[in-house]
MIVO-631800 format. One record per atom (N, C-alpha, C): x, y, z; residue number from 0; atom name; residue in three letters. Coordinates in Angstrom, 3 decimals, always signed. Each point is the difference from the previous one (the first is absolute). Example, Ala and Ser with C-alpha at 12.3 -4.5 7.8 and 13.67 -1.06 7.14 Angstrom:
> xx:yy:zz:n:atom:res
> +13.190:-5.690:+7.800:0:N:ALA
> -0.890:+1.190:+0.000:0:CA:ALA
> +0.900:+1.200:+0.000:0:C:ALA
> -0.350:+1.050:-0.720:1:N:SER
> +0.820:+1.190:+0.060:1:CA:SER
> -0.770:+1.090:+0.730:1:C:SER
This chain:
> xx:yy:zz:n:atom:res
> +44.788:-29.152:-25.311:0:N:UNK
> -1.372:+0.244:-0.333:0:CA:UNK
> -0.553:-1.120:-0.887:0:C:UNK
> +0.781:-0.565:-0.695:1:N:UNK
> -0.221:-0.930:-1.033:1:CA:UNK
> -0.534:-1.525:+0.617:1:C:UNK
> +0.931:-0.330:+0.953:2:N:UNK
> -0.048:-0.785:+1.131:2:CA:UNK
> -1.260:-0.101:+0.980:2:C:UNK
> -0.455:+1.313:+0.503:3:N:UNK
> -0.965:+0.026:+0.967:3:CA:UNK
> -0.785:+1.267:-0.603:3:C:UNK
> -0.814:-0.233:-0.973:4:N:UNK
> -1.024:+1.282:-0.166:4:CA:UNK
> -1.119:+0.650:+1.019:4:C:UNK
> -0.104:-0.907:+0.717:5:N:UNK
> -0.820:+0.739:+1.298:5:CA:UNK
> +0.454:+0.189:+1.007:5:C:UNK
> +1.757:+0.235:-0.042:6:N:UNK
> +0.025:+0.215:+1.438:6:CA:UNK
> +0.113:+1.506:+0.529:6:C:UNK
> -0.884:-0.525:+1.197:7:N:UNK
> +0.302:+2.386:+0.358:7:CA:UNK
> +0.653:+0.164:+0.141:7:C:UNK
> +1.393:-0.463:+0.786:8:N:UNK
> +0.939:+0.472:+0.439:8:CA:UNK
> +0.850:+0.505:-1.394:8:C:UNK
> -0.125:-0.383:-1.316:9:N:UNK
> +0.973:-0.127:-1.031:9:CA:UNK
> -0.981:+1.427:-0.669:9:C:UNK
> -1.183:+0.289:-0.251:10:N:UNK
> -1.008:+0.851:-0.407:10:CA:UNK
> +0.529:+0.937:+0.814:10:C:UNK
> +0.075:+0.037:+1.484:11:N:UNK
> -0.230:+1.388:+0.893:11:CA:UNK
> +1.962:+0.539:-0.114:11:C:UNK
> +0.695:-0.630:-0.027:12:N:UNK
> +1.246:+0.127:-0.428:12:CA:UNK
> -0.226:+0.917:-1.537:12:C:UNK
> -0.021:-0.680:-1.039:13:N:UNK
> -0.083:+1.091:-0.924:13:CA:UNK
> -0.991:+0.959:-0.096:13:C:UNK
> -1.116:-0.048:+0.843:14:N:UNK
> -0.317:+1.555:+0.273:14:CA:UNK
> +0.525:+0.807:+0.506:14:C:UNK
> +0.781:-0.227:+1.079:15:N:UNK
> +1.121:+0.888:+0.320:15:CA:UNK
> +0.840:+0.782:-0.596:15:C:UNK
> +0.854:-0.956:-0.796:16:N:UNK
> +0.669:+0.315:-1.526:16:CA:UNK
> -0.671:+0.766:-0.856:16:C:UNK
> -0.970:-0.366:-0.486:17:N:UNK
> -0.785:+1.329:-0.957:17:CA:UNK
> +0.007:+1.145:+0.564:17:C:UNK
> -0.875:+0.280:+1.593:18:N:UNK
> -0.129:+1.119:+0.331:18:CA:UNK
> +1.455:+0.585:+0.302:18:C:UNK
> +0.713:-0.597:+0.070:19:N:UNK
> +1.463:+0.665:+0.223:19:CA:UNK
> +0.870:+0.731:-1.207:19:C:UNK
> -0.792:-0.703:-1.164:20:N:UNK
> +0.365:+0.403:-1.381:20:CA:UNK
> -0.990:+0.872:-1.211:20:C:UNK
> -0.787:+0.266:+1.181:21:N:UNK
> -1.114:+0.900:-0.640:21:CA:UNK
> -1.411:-0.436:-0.962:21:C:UNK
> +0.503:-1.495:+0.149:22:N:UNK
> -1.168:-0.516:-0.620:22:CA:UNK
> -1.651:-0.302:+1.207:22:C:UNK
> -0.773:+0.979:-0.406:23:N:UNK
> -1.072:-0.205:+1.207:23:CA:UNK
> -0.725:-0.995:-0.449:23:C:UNK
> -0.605:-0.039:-1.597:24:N:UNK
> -1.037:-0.516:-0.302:24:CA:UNK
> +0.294:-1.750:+0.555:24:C:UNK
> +1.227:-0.230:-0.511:25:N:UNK
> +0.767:-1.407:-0.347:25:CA:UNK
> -0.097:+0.095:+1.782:25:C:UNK
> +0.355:+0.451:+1.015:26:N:UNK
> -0.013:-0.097:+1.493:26:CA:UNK
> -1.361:-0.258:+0.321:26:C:UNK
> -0.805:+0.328:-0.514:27:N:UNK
> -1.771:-0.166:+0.178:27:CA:UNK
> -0.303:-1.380:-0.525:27:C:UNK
> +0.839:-0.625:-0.828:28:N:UNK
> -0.623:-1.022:-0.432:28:CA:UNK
> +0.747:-1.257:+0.444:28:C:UNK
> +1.265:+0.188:+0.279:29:N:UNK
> +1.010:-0.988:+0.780:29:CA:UNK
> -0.782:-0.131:+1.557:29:C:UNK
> -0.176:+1.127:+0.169:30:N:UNK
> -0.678:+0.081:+1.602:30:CA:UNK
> -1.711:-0.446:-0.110:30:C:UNK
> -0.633:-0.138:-0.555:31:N:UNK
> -1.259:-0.723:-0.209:31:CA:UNK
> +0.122:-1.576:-0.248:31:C:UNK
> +1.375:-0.338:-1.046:32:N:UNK
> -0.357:-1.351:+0.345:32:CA:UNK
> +0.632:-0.236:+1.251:32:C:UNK
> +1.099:+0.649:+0.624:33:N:UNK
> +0.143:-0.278:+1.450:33:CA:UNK
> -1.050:-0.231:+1.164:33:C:UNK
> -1.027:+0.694:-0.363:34:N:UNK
> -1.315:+0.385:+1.176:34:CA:UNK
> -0.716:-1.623:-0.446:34:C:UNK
> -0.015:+0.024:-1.052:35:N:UNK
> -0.699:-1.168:-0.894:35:CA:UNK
> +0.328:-1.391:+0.723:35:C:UNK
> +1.156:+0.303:-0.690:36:N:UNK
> +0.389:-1.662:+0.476:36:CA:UNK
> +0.278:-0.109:+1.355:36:C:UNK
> +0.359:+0.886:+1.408:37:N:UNK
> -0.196:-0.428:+0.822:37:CA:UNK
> -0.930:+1.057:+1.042:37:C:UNK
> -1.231:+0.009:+0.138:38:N:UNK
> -0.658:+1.126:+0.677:38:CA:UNK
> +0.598:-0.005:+1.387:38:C:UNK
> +0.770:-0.341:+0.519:39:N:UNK
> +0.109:+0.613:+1.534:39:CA:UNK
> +2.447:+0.722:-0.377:39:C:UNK
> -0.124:+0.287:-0.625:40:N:UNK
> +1.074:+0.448:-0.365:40:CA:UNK
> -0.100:+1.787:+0.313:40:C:UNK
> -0.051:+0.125:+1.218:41:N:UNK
> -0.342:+1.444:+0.225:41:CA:UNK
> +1.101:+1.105:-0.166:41:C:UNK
> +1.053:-0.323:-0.496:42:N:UNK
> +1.021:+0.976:-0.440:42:CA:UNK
> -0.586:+0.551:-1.946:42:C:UNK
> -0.266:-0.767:-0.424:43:N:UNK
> -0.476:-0.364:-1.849:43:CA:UNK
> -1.472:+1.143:-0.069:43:C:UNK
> -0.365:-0.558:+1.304:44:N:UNK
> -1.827:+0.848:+0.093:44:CA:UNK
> +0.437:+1.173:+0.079:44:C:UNK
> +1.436:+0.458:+0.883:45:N:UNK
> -0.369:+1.422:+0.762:45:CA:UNK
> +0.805:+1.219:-1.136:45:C:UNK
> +0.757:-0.910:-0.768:46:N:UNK
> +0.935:+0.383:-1.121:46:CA:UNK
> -0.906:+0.407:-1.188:46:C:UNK
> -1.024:-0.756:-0.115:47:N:UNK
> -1.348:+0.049:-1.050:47:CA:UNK
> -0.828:+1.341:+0.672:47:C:UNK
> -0.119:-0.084:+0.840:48:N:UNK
> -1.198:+1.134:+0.132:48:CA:UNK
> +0.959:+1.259:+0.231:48:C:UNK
> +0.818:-0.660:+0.383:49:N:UNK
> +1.056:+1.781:-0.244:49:CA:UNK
> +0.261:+0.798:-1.396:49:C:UNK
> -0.395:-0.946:-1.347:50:N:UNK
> +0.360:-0.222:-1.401:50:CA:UNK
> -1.540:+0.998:-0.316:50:C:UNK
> -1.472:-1.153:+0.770:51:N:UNK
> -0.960:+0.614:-0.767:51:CA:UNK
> -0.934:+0.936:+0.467:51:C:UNK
């Protein structure tokens, strides 16, 4: 993360991880900069609107 702060693939990965560990809010916000930094990342979008 330190390395590549915008990348989705590294964002939509630890949204996974949160929601797997019960963290939603922290999954809402890993998964926004996922949507962010790459808008056609349609796994990150569909994971987000499942969240909000």
């Amino acid at each position: 993360m330190f390395l590549a702060p915008y990348d989705s693939d590294a964002h939509l990965l630890l949204g996974r991880i949160y929601l797997r560990t019960g963290r939603q809010q922290d999954a809402v916000e890993a998964l926004t900069i996922a949507v962010w930094s790459d808008p056609a990342n349609a796994e990150a979008k569909q994971l987000l609107d499942r969240l909000r």
